[in-house]
C-alpha positions as CSV (number, residue, x, y, z in Angstrom):
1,X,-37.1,-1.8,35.5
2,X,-40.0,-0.9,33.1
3,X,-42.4,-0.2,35.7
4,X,-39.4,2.2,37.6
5,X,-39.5,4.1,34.2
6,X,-43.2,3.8,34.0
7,X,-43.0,2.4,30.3
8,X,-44.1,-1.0,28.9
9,X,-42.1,-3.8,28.8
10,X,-41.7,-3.5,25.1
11,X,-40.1,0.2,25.2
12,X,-37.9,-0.4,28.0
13,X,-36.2,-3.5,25.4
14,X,-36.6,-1.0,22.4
15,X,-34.7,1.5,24.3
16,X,-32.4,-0.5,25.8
17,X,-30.9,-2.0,22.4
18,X,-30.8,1.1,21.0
19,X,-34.3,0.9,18.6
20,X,-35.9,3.6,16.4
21,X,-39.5,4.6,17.3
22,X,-38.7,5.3,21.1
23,X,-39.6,9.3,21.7
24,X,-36.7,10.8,23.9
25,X,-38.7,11.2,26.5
26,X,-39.4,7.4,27.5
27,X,-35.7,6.8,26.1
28,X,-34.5,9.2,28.8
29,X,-36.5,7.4,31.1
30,X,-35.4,3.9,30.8
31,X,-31.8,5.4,30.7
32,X,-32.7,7.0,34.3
33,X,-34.6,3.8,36.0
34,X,-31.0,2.0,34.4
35,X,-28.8,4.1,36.4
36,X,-31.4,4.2,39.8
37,X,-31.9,0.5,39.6
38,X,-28.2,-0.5,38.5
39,X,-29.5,-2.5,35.8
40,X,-27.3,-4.7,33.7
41,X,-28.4,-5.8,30.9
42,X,-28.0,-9.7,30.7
43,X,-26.2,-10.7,27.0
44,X,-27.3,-14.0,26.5
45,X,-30.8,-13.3,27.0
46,X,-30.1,-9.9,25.1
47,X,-29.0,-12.2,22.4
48,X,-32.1,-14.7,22.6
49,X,-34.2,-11.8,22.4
50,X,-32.9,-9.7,20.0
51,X,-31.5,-12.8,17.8
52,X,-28.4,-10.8,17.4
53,X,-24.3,-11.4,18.7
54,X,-24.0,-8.5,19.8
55,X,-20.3,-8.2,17.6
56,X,-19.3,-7.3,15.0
57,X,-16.0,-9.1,12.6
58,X,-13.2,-7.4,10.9
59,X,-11.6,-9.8,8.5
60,X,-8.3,-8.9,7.1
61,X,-6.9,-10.9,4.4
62,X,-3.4,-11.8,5.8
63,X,-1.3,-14.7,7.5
64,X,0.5,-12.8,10.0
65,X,-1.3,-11.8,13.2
66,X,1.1,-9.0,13.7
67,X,-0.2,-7.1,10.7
68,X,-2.7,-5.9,13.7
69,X,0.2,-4.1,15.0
70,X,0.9,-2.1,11.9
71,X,0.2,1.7,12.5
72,X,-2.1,1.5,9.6
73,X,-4.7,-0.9,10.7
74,X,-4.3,-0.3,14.4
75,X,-5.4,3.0,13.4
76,X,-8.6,1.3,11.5
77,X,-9.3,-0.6,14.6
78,X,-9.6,2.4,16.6
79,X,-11.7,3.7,14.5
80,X,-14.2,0.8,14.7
81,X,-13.9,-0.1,18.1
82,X,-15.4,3.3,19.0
83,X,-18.0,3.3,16.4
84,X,-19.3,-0.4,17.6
85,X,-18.7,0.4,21.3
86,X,-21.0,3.1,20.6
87,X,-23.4,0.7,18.9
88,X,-22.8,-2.1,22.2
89,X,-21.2,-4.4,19.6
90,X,-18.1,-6.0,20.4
91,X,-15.1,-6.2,18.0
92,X,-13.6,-9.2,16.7
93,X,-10.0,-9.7,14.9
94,X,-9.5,-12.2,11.8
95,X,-7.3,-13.4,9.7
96,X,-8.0,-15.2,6.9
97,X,-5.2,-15.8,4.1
98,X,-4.8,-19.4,4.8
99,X,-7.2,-21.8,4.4
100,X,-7.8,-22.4,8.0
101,X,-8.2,-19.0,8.5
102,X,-10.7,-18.9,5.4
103,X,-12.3,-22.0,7.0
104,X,-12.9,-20.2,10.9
105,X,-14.2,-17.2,8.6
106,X,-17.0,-19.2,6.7
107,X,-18.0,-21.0,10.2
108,X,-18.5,-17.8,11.6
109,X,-20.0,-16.7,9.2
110,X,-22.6,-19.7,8.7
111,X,-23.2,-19.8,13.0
112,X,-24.1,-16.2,12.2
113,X,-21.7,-15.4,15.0
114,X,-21.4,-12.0,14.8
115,X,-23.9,-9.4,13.2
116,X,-21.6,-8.5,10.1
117,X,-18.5,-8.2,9.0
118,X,-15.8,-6.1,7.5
119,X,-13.1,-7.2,5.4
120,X,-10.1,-5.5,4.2
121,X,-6.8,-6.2,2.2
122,X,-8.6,-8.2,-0.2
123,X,-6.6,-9.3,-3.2
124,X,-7.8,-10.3,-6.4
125,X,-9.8,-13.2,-6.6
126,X,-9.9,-13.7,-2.9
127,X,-11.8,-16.3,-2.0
128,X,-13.4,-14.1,0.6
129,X,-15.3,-12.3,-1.7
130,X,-17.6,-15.3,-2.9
131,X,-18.2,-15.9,0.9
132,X,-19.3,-12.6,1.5
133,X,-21.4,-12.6,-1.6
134,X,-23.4,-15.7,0.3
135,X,-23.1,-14.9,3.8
136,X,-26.4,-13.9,5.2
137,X,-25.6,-11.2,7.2
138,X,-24.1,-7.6,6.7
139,X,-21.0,-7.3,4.8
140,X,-19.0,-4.3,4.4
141,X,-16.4,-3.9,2.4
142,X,-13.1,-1.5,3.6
143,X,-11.4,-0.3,-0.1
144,X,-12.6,-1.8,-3.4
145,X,-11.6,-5.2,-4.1
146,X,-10.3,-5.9,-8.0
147,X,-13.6,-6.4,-9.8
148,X,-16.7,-5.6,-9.3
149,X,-18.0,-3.2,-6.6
150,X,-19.5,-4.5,-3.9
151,X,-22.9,-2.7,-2.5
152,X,-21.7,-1.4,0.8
153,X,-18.0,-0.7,0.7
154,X,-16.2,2.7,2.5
155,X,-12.6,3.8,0.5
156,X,-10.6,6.8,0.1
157,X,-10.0,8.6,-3.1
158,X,-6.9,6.3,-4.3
159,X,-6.9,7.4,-7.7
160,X,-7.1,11.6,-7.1
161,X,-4.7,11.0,-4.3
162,X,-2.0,9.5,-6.0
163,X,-2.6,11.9,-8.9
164,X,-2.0,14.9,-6.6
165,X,0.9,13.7,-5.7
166,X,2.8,13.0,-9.6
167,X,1.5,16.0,-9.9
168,X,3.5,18.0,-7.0
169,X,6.2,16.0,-8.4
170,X,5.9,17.5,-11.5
171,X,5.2,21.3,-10.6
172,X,8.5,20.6,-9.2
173,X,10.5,20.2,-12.3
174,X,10.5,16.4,-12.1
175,X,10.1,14.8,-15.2
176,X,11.6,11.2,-14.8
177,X,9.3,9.9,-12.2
178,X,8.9,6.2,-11.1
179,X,6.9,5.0,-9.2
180,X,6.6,1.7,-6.5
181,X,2.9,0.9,-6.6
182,X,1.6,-2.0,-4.0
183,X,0.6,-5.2,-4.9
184,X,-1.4,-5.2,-8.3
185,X,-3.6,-7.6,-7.3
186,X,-5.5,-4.8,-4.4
187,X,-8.1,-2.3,-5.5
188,X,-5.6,0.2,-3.6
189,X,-2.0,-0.6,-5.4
190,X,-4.1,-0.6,-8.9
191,X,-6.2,3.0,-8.6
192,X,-2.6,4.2,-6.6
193,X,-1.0,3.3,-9.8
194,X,-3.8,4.7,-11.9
195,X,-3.9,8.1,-10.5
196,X,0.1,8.0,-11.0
197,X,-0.3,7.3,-14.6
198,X,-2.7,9.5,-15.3
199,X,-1.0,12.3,-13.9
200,X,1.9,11.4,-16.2
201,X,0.5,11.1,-19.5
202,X,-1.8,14.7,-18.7
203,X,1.6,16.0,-18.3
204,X,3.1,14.7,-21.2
205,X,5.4,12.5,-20.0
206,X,5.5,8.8,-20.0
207,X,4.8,7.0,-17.0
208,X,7.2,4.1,-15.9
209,X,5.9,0.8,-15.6
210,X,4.9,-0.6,-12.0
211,X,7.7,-1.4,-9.7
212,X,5.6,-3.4,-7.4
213,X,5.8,-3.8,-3.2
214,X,3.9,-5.5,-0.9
215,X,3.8,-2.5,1.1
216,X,6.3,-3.2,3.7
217,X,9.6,-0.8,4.4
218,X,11.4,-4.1,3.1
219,X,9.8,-4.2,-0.6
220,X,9.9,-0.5,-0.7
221,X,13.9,-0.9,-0.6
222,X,13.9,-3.4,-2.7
223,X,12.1,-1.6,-5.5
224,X,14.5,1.2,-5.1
225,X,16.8,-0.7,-5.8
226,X,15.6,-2.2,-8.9
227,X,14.8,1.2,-10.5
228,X,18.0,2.8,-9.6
229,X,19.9,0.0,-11.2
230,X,17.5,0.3,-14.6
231,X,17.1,3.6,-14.0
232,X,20.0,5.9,-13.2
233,X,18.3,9.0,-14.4
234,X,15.3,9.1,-12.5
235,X,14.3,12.3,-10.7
236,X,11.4,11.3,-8.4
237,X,9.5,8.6,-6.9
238,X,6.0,8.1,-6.2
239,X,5.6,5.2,-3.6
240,X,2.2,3.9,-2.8
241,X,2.9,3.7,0.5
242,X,4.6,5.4,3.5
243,X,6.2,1.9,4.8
244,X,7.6,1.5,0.5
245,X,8.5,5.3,1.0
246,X,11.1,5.0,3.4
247,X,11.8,2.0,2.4
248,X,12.6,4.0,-0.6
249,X,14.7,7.0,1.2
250,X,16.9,4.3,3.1
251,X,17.8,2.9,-0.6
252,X,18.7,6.2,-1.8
253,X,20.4,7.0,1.0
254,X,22.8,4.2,0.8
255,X,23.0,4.9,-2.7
256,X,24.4,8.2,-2.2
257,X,21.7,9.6,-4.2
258,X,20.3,13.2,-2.1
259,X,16.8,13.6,-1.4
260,X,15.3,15.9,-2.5
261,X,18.3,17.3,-4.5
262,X,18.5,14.4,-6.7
263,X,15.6,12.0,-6.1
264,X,12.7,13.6,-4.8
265,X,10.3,11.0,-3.1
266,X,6.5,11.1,-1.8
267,X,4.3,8.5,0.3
268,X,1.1,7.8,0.7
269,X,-0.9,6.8,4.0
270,X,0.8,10.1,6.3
271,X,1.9,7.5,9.3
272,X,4.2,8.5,11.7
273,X,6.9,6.6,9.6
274,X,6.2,9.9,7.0
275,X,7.0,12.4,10.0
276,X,10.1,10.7,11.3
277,X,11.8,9.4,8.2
278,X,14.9,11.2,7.0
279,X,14.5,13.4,5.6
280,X,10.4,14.0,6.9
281,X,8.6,12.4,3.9
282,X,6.1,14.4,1.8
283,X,3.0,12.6,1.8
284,X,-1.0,11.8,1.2
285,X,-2.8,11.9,4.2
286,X,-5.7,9.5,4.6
287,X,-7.9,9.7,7.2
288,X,-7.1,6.0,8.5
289,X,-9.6,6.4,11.8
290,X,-12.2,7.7,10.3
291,X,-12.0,4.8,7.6
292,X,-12.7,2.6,10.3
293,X,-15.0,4.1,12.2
294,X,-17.4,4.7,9.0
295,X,-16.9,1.3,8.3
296,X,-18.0,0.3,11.0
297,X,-21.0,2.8,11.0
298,X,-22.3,1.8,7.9
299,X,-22.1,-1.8,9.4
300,X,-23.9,-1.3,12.4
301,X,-26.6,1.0,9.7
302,X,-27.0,-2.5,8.0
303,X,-27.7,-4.1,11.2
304,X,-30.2,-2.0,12.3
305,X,-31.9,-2.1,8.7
306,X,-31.2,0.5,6.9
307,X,-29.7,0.7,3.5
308,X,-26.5,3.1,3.8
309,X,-24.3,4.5,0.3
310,X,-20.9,3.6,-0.6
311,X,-18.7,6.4,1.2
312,X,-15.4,7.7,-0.8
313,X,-13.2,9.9,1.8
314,X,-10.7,12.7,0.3
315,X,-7.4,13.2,0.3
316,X,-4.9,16.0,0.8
317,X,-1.5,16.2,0.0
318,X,1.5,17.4,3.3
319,X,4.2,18.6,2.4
320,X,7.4,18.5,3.9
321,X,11.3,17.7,3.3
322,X,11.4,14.9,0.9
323,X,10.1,16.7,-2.3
């Protein structure tokens, strides 16, 4: 196949796994003899040579195998996917709450069985994060963890996101506003809550203290529930999630309480839960795919050597019938 595209046997491997320091015109080349000769690259040998797996892990912190399935992280997933198929890396799922999930995590991450990993939903003190901190290979980190900031970590802006939204709350003559934050013990459900509090206090008023959800429709009701019981007077919600969110509107619902007239209620995430709920939930969008896929290009930038920055991605707020 080299001699087809009339380059050494070096530069045809360069180009082939994707190398710096091959000029276009032998790249375009190799690519050409590829396509003459029907060429498939062999990825065993491609892995002998190289000294690479040619995959890359996502590692969520969780016990169920259908959190997969949840509109947030499939989203995530197809972000990455694309980014590593673009980069020939294959995509692998974990789980890794338990501690034979934490266990299959380390060995794959001691057998080097992959080329580096991304974790997400990390809680605080998660054991995960003292394996990453002595796993020799790439590590990226999807949202903050509690603690201290890791070196190569993508996240959106939690705090100025959940800030903008207390704030439409307010500009809307709210004044009693509550809010269901997700679990305390996630970068995410802390700088949520953060942004919410701030907000609060820069408007004079006084913020109420966490109502806290695991981030499921479920806990979101739940909550509700709580603060309508202790208290009746509230005038808005802030929930830290779109799942919590309608969780919340269901609660109300039943409660006989009107949305917006009496409660007024925003999410955060902008799933399709937020567009279908009733009534249509006022949000924070996130841009969920993109989260992935620069996850996983900063991964695949660590593989390849280079030493990528920490990447914040913004927020916006979407209105619509809930508030």
């Amino acid at each position: 196949m080299a001699e087809r595209a009339g380059v050494s046997r070096s530069v045809a491997s360069r180009a082939l796994n994707n190398a710096p320091h091959v000029s276009r015109a032998k790249r375009e080349a190799v690519e050409r003899a590829v396509r003459q000769l029907g060429y498939v690259p062999n990825p065993t040998a491609r892995a002998l040579a190289t000294r690479r797996a040619g995959a890359a892990a996502l590692v969520v912190s969780g016990e169920d195998p259908s959190i997969f399935a949840d509109p947030f992280f499939a989203q995530v997933i197809v972000g990455a996917s694309g980014a590593l198929e673009e980069a020939d890396l294959h995509l692998m799922l974990c789980l890794a709450a338990s501690d034979r999930g934490r266990k299959r995590v380390g060995e794959l991450l001691r057998s080097k069985g992959a080329d580096g990993v991304m974790l997400m939903a990390l809680r605080e003190d998660d054991p995960l994060i003292r394996m990453a901190e002595e796993a020799e290979m790439p590590v990226v980190f999807g949202g903050r963890p509690v603690g201290p900031v890791p070196r190569w970590y993508v996240d959106v802006d939690n705090v100025g996101g959940a800030r903008e939204a207390t704030e439409y709350l307010v500009s809307r003559g709210r004044t009693r506003v509550a809010a269901i934050c997700g679990r305390l013990d996630t970068g995410a459900g802390r700088a949520r809550y953060r942004g919410y509090r701030d907000a609060m206090l820069a408007a004079g008023l006084d913020p109420f203290p966490p109502q806290e959800g695991d981030f499921t429709e479920p806990s979101g009701a739940a909550a509700m529930a709580v603060l309508l019981a202790e208290h009746p007077d509230l005038d808005g919600v802030f929930a830290a999630n779109d799942n919590m969110g309608a969780g919340a509107l269901r609660t109300l619902r039943e409660a006989g309480r009107p949305v917006p007239a009496d409660v007024a209620v925003v999410g955060f995430d902008d799933l399709a839960v937020a567009r279908i709920a009733d009534p249509p939930l006022t949000t924070v969008h996130q841009p969920i795919t993109a989260f992935g896929r620069e996850m996983a290009r900063m991964l695949v930038a660590l593989v390849n050597g280079q030493d990528p920055t920490p990447l914040i991605l913004p927020t916006r707020l979407v209105t619509r019938s809930s508030a």
